[in-house]
N, C-alpha and C positions, 0 to 999 in steps of 0.2 A: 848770452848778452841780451833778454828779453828781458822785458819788461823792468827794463832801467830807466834811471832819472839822471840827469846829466845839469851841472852848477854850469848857469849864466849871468855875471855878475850878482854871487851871491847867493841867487833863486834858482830851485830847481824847476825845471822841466819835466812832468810824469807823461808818458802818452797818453791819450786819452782815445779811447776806442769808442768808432765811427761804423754803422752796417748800413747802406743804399741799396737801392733795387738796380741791379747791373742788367746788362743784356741778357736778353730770351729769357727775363724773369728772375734770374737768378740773382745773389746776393752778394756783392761787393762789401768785405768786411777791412778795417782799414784803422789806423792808429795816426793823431796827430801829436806833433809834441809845438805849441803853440810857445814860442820863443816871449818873453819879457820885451817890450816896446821893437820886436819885430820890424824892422828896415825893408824886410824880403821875405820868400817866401821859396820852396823847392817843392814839387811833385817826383816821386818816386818810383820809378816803373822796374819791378822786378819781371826776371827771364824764366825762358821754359823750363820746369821743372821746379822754379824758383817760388818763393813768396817774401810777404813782407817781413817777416822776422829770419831771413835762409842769413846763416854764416856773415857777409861782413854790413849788409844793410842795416841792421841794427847802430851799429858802430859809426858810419858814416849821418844816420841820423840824426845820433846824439851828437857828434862833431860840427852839423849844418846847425844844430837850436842852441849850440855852446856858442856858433860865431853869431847870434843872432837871428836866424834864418827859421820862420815858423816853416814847418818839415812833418810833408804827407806823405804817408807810406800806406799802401793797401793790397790789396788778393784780389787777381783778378778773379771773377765772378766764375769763368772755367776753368780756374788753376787747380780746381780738385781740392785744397785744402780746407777741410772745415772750420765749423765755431771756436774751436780753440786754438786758431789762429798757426796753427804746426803741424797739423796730421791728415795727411792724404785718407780724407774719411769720403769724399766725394767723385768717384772714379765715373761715372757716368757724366759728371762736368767738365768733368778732365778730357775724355771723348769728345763730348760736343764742342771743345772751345776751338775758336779759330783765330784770326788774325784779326781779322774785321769787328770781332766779340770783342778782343781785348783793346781794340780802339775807341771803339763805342765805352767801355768800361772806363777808361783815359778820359774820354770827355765828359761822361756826367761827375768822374769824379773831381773834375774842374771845375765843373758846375757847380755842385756843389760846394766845392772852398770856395769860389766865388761867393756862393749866399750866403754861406757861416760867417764870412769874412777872415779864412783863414789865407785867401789868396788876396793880393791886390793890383794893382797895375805893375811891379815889380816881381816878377813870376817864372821861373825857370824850372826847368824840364831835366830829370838825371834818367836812363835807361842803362839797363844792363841785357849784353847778350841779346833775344830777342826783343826785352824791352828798349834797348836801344833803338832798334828799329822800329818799333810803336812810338817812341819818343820823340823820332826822326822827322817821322811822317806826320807828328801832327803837330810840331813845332813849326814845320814848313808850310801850313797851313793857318795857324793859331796868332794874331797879332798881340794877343795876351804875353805870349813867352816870349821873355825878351833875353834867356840865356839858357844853352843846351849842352849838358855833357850826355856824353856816352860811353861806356865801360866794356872792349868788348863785343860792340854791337854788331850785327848782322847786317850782309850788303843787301842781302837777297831771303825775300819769303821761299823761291824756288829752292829746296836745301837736299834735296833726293836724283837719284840716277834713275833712269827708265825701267830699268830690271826692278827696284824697289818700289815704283809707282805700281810697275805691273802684277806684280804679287800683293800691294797691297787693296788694290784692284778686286783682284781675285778670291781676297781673303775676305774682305771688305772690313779690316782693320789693320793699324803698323802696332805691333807690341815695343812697349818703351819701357826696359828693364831701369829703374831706379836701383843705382848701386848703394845709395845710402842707406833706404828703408828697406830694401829687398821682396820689394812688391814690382810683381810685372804691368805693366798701364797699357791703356792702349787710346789708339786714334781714333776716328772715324774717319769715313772717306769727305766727309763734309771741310774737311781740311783744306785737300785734297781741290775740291771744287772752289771753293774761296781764293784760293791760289791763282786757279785758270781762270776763274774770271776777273779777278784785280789785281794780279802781277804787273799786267804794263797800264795801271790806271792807281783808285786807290791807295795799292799797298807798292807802290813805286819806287824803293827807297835810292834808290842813285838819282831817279828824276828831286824826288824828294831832296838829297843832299845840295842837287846845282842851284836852288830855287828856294834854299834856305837863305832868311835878314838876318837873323839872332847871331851873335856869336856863338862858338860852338867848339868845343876842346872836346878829341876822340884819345882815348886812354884805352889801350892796351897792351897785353903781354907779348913777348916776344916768343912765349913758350907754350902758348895757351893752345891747348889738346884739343879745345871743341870749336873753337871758332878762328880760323890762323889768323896771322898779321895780317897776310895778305888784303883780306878782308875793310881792315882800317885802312891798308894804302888805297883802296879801290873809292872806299868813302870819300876819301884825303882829296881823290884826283877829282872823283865826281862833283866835290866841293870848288873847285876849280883852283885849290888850295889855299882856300880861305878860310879855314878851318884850321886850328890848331892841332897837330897831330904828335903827342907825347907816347913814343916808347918805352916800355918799363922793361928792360934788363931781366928775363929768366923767369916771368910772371907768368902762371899758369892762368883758366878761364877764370879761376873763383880766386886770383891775385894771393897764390900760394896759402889759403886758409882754409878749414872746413867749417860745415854747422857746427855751432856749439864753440866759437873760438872764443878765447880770453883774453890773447894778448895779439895784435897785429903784425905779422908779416914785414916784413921790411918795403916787399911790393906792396902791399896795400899802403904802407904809410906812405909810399910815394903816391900812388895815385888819389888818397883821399887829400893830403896836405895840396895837390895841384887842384883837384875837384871845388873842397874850400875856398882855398883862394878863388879862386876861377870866380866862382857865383859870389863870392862877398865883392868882388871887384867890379863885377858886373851890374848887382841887385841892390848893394848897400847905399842908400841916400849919402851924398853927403853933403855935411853942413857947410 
């Protein structure tokens, strides 16, 4: 589902590809689909392993610039993925990224929809999985974003037991088997050290949840293998439940779809038809 165009009364939408200078140098590459007299505007923050074209972001894209919604998707700068926008061509980015990298990456690339004028004072924040938790955190910070979903998201950057810290300690890498392309990746311990020092600052995400303005809908599976529910109820509470919190029935982490899908999942159609709505009702002017 790349590089599709998607009819908004009428007119198509093509994306149009974006590359900035992201953190510690590196290259933020990044696709807009600039909606016909645009009301609103969505940032898109894909998760670990993830990027902006992975399985259902595409899809959700075209679905945010069909309800109007000019719609920024990009790679983050340490996601490993290279120029052609799909292929783990940069494993040595892939190592040095951290948490603090891909937040830094989140704001310039606001910054910049700001200057292009692809953002405006009607500006909402989507995260998936880790990007949830990038999303979370700077939503809670950002007076710009005035509406936040999350797909999935993460409570906590601490995500390891002591035995794995220690060995990866020792090794001074964590190897991250990719089952789809069947490349082994790995970490660095600079991870590792970002963690310990802005876990309970920074990268805060429960403090982040209580201390969020925006409205905020948390979407996820009730089946999901990488990141449990549990996860969303701890948001939910941290949020003081203020936050909207939608269970999707039998939804795995990637809402029962793979890379390269065609046709939507019954869980994703539930969570992107709630997603839409959600930011059209939030972000859309009305007359």
């Amino acid at each position: 589902m790349t590089g599709t165009s998607v009819e908004t009364g009428g007119r198509s939408v093509v994306p149009e590809r974006f590359d900035l200078a992201g953190a510690a140098g590196r290259t933020i590459r990044g696709e807009v689909r600039a909606a016909p007299r645009a009301a609103g505007s969505v940032v898109l923050v894909h998760g670990f392993k993830g990027f902006a074209r992975f399985a259902f972001l595409p899809y959700l894209a075209d679905r945010l610039a069909a309800a109007g919604l000019t719609t920024v998707s990009y790679n983050n700068s340490g996601s490993g993925i290279g120029d052609d926008l799909e292929t783990f061509t940069d494993l040595e980015a892939f190592a040095e990224n951290s948490y603090t990298r891909e937040l830094r990456d989140l704001q310039l690339v606001l910054a910049e929809s700001k200057r292009r004028r692809w953002i405006g004072a009607q500006c909402g924040l989507f995260g998936h999985s880790r990007g949830g938790g990038i999303a979370l955190l700077e939503a809670a910070s950002d007076p710009r974003v005035r509406a936040l979903v999350t797909w999935a998201a993460i409570s906590t950057v601490a995500r390891w037991s002591d035995d794995e810290v220690a060995r990866w300690r020792e090794r001074g890498w964590l190897d991250v088997p990719n089952s789809r392309t069947g490349q082994v990746m790995r970490i660095g311990t600079g991870l590792l050290d970002d963690v310990i020092e802005h876990q309970d600052g920074r990268l805060d995400i429960p403090s982040a949840a209580g201390t969020l303005l925006c409205p905020w809908l948390i979407v996820h599976g009730d089946a999901d293998e990488s990141v449990p529910f549990s996860e969303a109820e701890r948001l939910h509470a941290a949020s003081d439940e203020r936050a909207a919190l939608l269970r999707v029935p039998g939804a795995s982490h990637t809402f029962n779809v793979a890379h390269g899908m065609t046709v939507p999942s019954p869980q994703l159609s539930e969570a992107v038809e709630a997603t839409v709505r959600f930011f059209v009702e939030r972000l859309v002017a009305r007359a």
